[in-house]
C-alpha positions as CSV (number, residue, x, y, z in Angstrom):
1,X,-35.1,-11.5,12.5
2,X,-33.8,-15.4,13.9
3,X,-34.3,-15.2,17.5
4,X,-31.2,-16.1,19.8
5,X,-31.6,-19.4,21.1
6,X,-31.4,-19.1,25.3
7,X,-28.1,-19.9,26.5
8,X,-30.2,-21.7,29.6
9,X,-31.8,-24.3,27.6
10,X,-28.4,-25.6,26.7
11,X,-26.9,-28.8,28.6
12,X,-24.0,-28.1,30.6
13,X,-21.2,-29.9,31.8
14,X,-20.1,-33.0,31.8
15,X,-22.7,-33.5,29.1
16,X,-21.9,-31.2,26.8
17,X,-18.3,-30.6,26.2
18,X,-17.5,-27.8,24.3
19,X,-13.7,-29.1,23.2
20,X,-15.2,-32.4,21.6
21,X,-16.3,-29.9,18.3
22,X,-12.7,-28.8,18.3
23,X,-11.0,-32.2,18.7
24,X,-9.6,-32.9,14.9
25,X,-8.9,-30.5,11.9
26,X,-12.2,-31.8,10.2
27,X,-14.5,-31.2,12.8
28,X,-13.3,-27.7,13.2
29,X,-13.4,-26.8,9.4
30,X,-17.4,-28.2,9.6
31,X,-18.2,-25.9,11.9
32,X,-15.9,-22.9,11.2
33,X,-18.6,-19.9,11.1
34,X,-16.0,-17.0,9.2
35,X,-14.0,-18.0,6.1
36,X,-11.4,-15.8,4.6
37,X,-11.2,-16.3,0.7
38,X,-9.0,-14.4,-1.7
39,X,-12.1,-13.1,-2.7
40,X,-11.9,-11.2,0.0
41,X,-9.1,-9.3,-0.7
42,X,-8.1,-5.8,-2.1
43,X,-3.9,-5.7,-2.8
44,X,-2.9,-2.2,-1.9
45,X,0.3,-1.0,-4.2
46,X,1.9,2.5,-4.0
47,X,3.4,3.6,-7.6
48,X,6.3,5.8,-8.2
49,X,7.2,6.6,-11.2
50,X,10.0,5.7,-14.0
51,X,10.5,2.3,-15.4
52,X,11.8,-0.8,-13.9
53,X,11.7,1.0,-10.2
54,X,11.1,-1.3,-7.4
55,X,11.8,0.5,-4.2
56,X,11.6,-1.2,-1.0
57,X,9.9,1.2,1.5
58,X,11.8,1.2,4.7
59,X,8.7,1.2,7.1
60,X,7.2,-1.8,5.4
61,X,9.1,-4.9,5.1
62,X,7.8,-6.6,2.2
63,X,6.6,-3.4,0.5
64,X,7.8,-1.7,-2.5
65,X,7.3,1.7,-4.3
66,X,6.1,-0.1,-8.1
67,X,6.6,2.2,-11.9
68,X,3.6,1.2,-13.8
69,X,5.8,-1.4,-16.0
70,X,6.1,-3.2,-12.3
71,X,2.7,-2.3,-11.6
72,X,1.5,-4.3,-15.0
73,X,3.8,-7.9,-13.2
74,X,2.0,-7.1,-9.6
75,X,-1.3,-7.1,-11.6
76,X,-0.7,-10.0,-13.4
77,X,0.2,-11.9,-10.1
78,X,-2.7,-11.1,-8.8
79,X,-4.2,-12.4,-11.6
80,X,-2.7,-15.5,-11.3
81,X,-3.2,-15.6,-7.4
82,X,-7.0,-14.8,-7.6
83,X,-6.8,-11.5,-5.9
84,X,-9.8,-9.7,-7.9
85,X,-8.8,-6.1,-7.0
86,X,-6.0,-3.5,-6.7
87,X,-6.1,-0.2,-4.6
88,X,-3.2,2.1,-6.0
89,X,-2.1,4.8,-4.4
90,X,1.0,7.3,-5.7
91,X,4.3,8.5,-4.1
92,X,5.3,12.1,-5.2
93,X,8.2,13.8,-4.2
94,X,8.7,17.5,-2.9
95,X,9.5,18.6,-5.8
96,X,6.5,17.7,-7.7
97,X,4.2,18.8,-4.8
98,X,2.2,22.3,-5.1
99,X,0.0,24.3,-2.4
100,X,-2.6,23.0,-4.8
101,X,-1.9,19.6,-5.9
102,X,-2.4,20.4,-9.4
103,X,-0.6,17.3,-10.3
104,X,-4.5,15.1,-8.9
105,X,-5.5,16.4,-12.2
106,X,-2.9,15.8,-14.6
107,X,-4.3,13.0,-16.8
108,X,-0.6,11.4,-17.5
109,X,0.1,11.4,-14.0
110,X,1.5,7.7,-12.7
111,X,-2.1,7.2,-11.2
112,X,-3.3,7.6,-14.6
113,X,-0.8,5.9,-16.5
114,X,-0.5,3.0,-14.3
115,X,-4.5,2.4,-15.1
116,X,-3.8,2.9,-18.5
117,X,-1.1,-0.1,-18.8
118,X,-2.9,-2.6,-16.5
119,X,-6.3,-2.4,-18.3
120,X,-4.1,-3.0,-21.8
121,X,-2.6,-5.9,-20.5
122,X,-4.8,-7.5,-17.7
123,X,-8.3,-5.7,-18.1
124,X,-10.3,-7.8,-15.9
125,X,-8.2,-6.9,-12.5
126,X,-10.8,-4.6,-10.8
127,X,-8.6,-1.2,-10.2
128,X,-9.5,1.2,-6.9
129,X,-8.5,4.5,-6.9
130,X,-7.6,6.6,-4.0
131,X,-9.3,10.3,-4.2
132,X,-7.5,12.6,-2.0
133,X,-5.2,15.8,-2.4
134,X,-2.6,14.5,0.4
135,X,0.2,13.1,-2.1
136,X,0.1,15.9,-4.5
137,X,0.2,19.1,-2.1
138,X,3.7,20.7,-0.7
139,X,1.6,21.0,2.9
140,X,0.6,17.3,2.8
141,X,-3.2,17.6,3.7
142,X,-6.3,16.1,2.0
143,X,-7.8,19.2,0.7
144,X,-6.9,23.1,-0.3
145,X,-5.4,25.1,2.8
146,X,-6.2,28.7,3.2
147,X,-4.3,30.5,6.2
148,X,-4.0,26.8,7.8
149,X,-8.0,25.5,7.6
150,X,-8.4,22.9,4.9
151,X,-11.1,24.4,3.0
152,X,-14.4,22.0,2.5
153,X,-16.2,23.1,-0.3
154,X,-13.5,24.4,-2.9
155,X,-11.6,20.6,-2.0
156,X,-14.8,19.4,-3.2
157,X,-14.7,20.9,-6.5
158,X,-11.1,19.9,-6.7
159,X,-12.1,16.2,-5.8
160,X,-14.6,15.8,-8.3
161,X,-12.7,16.4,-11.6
162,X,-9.5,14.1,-10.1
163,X,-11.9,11.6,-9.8
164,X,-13.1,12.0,-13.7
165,X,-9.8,12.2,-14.6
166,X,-9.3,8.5,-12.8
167,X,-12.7,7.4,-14.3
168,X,-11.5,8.1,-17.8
169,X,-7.9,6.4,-17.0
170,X,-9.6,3.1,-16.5
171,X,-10.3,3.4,-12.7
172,X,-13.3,1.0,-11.9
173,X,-14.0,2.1,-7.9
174,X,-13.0,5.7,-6.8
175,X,-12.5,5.7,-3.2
176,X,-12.6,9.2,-1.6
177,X,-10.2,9.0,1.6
178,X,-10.0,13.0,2.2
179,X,-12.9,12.9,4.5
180,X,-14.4,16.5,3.0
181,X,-18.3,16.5,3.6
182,X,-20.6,16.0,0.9
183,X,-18.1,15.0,-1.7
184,X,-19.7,12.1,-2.0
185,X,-22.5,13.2,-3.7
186,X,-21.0,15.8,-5.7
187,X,-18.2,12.9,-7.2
188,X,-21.6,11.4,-8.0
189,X,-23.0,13.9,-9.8
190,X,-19.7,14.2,-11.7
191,X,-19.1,11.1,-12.4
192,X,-22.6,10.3,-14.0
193,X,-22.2,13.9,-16.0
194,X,-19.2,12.5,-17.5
195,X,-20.5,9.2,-18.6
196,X,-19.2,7.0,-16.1
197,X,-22.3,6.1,-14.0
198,X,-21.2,2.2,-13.9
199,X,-17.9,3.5,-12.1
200,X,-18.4,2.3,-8.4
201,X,-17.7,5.1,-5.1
202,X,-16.0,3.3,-2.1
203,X,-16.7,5.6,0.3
204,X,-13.7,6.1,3.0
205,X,-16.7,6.6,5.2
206,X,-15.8,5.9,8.9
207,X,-11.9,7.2,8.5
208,X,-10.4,7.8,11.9
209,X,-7.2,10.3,12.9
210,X,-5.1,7.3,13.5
211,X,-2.0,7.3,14.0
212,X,-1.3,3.7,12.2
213,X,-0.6,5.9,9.2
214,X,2.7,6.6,9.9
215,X,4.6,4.0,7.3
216,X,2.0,4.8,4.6
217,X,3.0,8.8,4.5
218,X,6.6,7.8,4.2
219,X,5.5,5.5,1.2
220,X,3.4,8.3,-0.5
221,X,6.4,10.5,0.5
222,X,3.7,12.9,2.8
223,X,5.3,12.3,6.2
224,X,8.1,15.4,5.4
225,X,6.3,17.7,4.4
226,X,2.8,17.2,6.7
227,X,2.0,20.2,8.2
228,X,0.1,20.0,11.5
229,X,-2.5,17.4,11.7
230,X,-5.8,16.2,10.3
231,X,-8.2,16.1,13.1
232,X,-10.6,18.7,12.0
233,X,-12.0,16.8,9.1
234,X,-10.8,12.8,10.1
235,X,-12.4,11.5,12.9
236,X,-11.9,11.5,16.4
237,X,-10.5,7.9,17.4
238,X,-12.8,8.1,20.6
239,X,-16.4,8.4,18.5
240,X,-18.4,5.6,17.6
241,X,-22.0,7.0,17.1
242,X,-20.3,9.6,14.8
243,X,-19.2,6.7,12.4
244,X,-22.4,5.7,12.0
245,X,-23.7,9.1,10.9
246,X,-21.2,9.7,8.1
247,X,-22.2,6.2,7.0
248,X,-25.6,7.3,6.9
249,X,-24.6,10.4,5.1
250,X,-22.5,8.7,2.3
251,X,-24.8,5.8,1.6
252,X,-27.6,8.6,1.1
253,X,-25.3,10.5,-1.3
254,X,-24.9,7.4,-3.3
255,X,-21.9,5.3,-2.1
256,X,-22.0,1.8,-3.4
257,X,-19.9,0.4,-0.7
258,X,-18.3,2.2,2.7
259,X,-14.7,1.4,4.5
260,X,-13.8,1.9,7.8
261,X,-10.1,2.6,8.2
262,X,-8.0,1.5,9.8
263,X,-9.0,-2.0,10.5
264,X,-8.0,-3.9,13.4
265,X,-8.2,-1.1,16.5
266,X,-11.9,-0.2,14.8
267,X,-13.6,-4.1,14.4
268,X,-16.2,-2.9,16.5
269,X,-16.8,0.2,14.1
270,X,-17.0,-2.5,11.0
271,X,-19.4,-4.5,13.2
272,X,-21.6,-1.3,14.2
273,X,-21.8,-0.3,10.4
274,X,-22.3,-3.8,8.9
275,X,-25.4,-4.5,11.4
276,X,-26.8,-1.0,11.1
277,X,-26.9,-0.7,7.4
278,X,-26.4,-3.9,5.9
279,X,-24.4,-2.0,3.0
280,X,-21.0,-3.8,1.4
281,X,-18.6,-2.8,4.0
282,X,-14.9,-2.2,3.6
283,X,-12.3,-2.1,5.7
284,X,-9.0,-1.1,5.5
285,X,-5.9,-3.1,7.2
286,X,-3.3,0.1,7.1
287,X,0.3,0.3,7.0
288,X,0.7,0.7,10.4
289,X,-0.7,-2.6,11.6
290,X,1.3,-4.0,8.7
291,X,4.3,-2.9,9.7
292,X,3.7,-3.8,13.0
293,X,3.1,-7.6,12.3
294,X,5.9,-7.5,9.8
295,X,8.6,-6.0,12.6
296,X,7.2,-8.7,15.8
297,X,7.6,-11.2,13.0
298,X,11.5,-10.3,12.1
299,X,12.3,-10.0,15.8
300,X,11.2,-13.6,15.6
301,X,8.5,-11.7,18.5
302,X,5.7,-13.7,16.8
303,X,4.8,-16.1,13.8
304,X,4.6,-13.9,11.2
305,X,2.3,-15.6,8.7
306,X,-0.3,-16.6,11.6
307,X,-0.4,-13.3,12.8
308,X,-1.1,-12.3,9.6
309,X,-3.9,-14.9,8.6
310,X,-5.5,-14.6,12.0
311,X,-6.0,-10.7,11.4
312,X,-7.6,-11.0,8.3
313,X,-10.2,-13.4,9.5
314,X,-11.1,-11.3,12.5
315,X,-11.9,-8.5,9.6
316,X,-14.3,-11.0,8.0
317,X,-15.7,-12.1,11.7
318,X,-16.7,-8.5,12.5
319,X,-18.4,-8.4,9.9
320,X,-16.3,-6.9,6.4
321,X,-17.2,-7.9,3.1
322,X,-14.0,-7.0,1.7
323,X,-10.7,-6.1,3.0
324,X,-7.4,-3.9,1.7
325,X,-4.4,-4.9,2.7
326,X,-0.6,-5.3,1.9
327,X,-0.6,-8.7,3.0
328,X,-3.3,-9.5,-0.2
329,X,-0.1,-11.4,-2.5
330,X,0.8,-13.1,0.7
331,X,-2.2,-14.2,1.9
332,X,-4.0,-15.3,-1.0
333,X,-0.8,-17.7,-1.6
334,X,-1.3,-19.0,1.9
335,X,-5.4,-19.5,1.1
């Protein structure tokens, strides 16, 4: 391990003067210690389905409800813009909700289908799915609810052949964000049964009770029909050493990567977990945070685009290898 130098051996003023390094745009791109590339980035999209549908959601400026046919153009932009990943994620209505979102496993659902067209027409965009009950059940929860407890190990079961089902569709990571413990290892298991054991696991690892996911429910369609809250199985904003242990726990179940979500209120989660386990670490930028940046920015409040490259490189300065995001089109055309 490099040893800090001591700050006392340094000169001080008027010797050294710390604004010379920062005097011209060259100097400070020499010496710049975090770069934010495109590489960087994971494009989130929410699907709906139909054909030609491109439904601004209301919450989030900028952010639109895609049919796979619109999904297939977003993929090719990102394509063309460098972006080397989407994470999709689907909006159901209340209609085609049930107490045991039956619909997760329907293998010409628009999760599936969506995967399905983008592979056809641009197969080497990486594709992330989100594993998780919460768009697909009438109560709007994660997991199966028996007289109001979300029930662990049945969720589990549930979890495991939605995430075949995704594997099969074309679904190169599958990202479990219900927070149910030890689905990680039985998705695993299931997974490699099924002969998909190159098929990645993003583990929503460190995934906080937040409420900055407020815009994202009303994209997914969830917010209506939530009942309660999730704070018995997503963590408690106020625990740090916790994140660490469900870290532990889904690296050992065989995670290839972990996320802490959301981003920006949790940088010194993503800096905890990145020096602790040295794993490819995640983290997710959610729709609250965009939607805040987005609404300063259209109250002319701040400048929009700076707000939004300057939160993206404090992602990569605590530490993230990669990050998800709504801004991913936007930035990468700034970068």
């Amino acid at each position: 391990m490099n040893k800090r130098p001591q700050h006392s051996s340094l000169a001080s003023f008027p010797a050294l003067r710390m604004r010379r390094l920062r005097r011209t745009d060259w100097s400070r791109r020499l010496v710049a210690q975090t770069r934010l590339s495109v590489d960087d980035l994971i494009w989130a999209i929410i699907l709906k389905d139909g054909q030609n549908v491109k439904e601004p959601v209301a919450s989030m400026p900028g952010v639109y409800r895609l049919s796979p046919d619109e999904t297939v153009k977003a993929a090719e932009e990102a394509r063309a813009l460098g972006i080397p990943a989407l994470a999709l994620f689907p909006y159901t209505d209340a209609e085609g909700r049930t107490p045991g979102g039956e619909e997760a496993l329907n293998p010409d659902n628009v999760m599936c289908r969506a995967a399905r067209a983008i592979k056809q027409q641009v197969p080497e965009i990486g594709l992330m799915a989100d594993v998780a009950l919460d768009p697909y059940t009438d109560h709007g929860h994660d997991g199966l609810m028996k007289d109001g407890e979300i029930l662990n190990d049945e969720t589990v079961e549930i979890l495991v052949k939605q995430s075949v089902v995704q594997a099969e569709a074309g679904f190169d990571i599958i990202a479990p964000s219900d927070m149910m413990d030890g689905r990680v290892g039985a998705i695993r298991k299931g997974l490699d049964e099924a002969g998909h054991s190159h098929v990645q696991i993003m583990a929503y690892a460190a995934k906080y009770a937040s409420a900055f996911y407020g815009p994202y429910r009303d994209a997914i369609g969830s917010s209506g029909v939530l009942k309660g809250d999730k704070r018995t199985y997503q963590m408690d904003p106020a625990n740090s050493d916790e994140a660490l242990r469900e870290v532990a726990l889904d690296l050992a179940e065989g995670a290839d990567s972990v996320m802490v979500k959301p981003g920006l209120p949790y940088l010194d989660i993503v800096r905890r977990v990145k020096d602790e386990f040295g794993a490819p670490t995640f983290v997710f930028q959610v729709s609250g945070e965009y939607a805040q940046i987005k609404a300063a920015a259209q109250n002319g409040w701040l400048d929009g685009d700076k707000a939004m490259m300057e939160s993206l490189l404090a992602f990569k300065r605590a530490g993230a290898d990669g990050i998800i995001t709504y801004f991913a089109a936007d930035a990468a055309r700034k970068l």
